[in-house]
N, C-alpha and C positions, 0 to 999 in steps of 0.2 A: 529431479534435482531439488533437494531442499535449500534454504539460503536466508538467514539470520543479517535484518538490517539494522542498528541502533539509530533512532530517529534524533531527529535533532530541533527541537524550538515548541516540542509539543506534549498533550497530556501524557500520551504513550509513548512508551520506553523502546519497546521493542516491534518489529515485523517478520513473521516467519511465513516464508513464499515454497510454496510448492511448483512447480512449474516443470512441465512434459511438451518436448516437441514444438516450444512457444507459446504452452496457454498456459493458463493458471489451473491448479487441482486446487487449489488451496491459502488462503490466506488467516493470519490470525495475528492479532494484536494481544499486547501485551501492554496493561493500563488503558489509562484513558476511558474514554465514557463507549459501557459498554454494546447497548445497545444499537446507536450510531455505527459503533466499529463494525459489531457481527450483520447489520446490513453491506454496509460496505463490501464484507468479507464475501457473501452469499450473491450480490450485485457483480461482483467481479469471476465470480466463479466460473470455469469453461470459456473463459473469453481470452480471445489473443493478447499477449503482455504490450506490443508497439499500441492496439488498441485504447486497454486501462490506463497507458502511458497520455497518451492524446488526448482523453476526456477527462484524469483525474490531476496535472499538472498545473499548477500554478494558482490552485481554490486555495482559497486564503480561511484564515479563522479569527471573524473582526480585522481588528487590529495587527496581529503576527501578520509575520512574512508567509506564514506554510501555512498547511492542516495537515492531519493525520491522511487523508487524500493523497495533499501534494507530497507526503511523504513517502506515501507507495509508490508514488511513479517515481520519487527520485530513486528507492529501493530497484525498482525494475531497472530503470537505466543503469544502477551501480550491477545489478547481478548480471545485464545483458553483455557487461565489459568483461 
């Protein structure tokens, strides 16, 4: 299942989730700083979604309330619904 999340508070606009049987195939951003992101993306890969949800939730960026982080786990809890 593919699953398009529009983020909210942060550089990147977009998150596009691949996800089979509960794990991630695949993640990708859209905006934001790229290199950071595409770690992120390759760090999360093959790993359980409840997993990325529990380690990447609630990282902040400075000041803001989110990061692109706590943005994929809000992504995974919105697509787990």
């Amino acid at each position: 299942m593919t699953y398009d999340y529009q983020t909210q508070g942060t550089c990147s606009k977009v998150i596009r989730i691949t996800e089979e049987n509960g794990v991630l195939q695949e993640v990708k951003f859209v905006g934001g700083c790229p290199g950071n992101l595409q770690g992120i993306s390759r760090l999360v890969k093959g790993m359980k979604v409840d997993d990325a949800i529990n380690r990447l939730e609630g990282i902040r960026c400075g000041a803001k309330p989110t990061s692109c982080p706590d943005q994929l786990a809000q992504a995974l809890k919105t697509m787990k619904n």
